[in-house]
C-alpha positions in Angstrom: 0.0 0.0 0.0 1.1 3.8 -0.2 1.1 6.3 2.4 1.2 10.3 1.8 2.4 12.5 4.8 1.9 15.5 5.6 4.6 16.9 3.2 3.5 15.2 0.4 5.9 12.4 0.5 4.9 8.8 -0.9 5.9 5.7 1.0 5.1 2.3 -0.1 4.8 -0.8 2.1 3.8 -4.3 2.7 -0.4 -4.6 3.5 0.5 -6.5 6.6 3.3 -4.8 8.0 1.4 -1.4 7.0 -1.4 -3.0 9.5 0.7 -3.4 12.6 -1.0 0.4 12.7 -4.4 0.2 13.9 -5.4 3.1 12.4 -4.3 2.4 8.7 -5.5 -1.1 9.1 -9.2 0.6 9.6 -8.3 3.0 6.6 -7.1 0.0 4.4 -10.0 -2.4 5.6 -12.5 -1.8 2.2 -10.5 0.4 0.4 -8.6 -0.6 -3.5 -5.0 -1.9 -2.3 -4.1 0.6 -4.9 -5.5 3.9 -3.4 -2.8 6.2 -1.4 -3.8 6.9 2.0 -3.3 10.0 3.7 -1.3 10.3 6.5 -1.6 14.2 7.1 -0.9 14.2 10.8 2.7 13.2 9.9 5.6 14.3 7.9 7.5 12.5 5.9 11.0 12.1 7.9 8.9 11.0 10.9 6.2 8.9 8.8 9.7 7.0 7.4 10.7 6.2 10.8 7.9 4.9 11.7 7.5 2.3 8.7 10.9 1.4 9.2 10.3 0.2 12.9 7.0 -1.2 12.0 9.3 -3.8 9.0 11.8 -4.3 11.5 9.4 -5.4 14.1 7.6 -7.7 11.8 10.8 -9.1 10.6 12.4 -9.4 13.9 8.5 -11.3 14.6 8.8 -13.8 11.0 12.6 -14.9 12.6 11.6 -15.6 15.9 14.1 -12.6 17.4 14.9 -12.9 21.3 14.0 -10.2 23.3 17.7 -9.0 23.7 17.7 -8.9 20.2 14.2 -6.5 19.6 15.3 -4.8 23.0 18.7 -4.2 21.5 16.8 -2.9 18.1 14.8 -0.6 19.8 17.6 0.9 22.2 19.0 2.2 18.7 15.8 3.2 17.3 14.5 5.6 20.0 18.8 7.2 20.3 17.5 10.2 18.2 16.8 14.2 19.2 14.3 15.3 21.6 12.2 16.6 18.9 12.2 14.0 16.8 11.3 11.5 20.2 8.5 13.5 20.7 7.1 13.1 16.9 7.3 9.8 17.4 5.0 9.4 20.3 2.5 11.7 18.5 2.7 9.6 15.4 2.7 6.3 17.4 -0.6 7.4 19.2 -2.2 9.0 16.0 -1.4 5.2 14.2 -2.4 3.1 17.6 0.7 1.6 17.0 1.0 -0.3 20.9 4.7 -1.0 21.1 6.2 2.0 19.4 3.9 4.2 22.1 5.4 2.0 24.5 8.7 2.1 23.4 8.5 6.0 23.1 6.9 7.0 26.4 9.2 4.9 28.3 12.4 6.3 26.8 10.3 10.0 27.8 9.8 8.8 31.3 13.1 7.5 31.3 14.6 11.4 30.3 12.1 13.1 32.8 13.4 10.6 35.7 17.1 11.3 35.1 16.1 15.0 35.7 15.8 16.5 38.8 13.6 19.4 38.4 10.5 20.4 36.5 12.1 23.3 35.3 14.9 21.1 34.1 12.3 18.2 32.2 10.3 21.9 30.5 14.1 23.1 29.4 15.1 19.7 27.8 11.4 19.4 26.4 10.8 23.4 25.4 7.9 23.3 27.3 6.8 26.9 28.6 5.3 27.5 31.9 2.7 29.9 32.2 2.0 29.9 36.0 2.7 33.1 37.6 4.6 32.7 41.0 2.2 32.4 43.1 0.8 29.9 41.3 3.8 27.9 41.6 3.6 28.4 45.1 0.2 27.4 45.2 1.2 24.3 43.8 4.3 23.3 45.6 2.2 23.9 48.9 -0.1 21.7 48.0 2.2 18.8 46.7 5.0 19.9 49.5 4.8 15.8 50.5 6.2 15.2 47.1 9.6 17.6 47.6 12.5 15.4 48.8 13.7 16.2 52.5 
């Protein structure tokens, strides 16, 4: 089948590895095999990404792979930019696509755990905070059993 992203890029894949997606496998269910279906939530560079775990996972499935060996896979897969990380889990949720959201929201806890401050998880994130101070005290006051002592 053939996929458009958001860009306007084409990408052509197996049916069956195509429906490891939830989402496209409702789109495809009915529809001429030969019909491109739009992906417009998701650009191209991310959209490639994604098919590419989605044939490595199936492939990895048709050999019988260990878990090291899928583990291993995915360690590599989700070593990319903050930004891109983050367009992953928006694609993987968009295509229902269960074990890259998994894969991608653990590697984000992962990052927010290592940090050691909400300020520091919105820097590494760019995620603005638009509580005035006393908001932020508010808050802290009220989750004060939460602060290290």
């Amino acid at each position: 089948i053939k996929l458009s992203s958001s860009d306007d890029k084409i990408f052509e894949m197996d049916k069956e590895v195509a429906c490891i997606s939830l989402t496209i496998k409702s789109m495809v269910d009915g529809t001429d095999d030969e019909e491109t279906i739009p992906v417009n939530e998701i650009p191209g560079n991310i959209l490639q990404l994604v098919i590419a775990f989605c044939e490595k996972h199936s492939a990895l499935k048709k050999e019988n792979a260990t878990e090291e060996t899928i583990n291993a896979y995915n360690q590599e897969f989700v070593n990319v930019d903050d930004d891109t990380l983050m367009h992953l889990v928006l694609a993987a949720n968009y295509l229902d696509i269960k074990a890259l959201l998994d894969l991608t929201l653990t590697t984000v806890a992962n990052i927010c755990k290592a940090c050691k401050t909400s300020e520091e998880i919105g820097r590494r994130f760019k995620i603005e905070c638009d509580f005035t101070e006393e908001e932020k005290e508010q808050i802290r006051l009220e989750n004060s059993y939460c602060e290290e002592k």
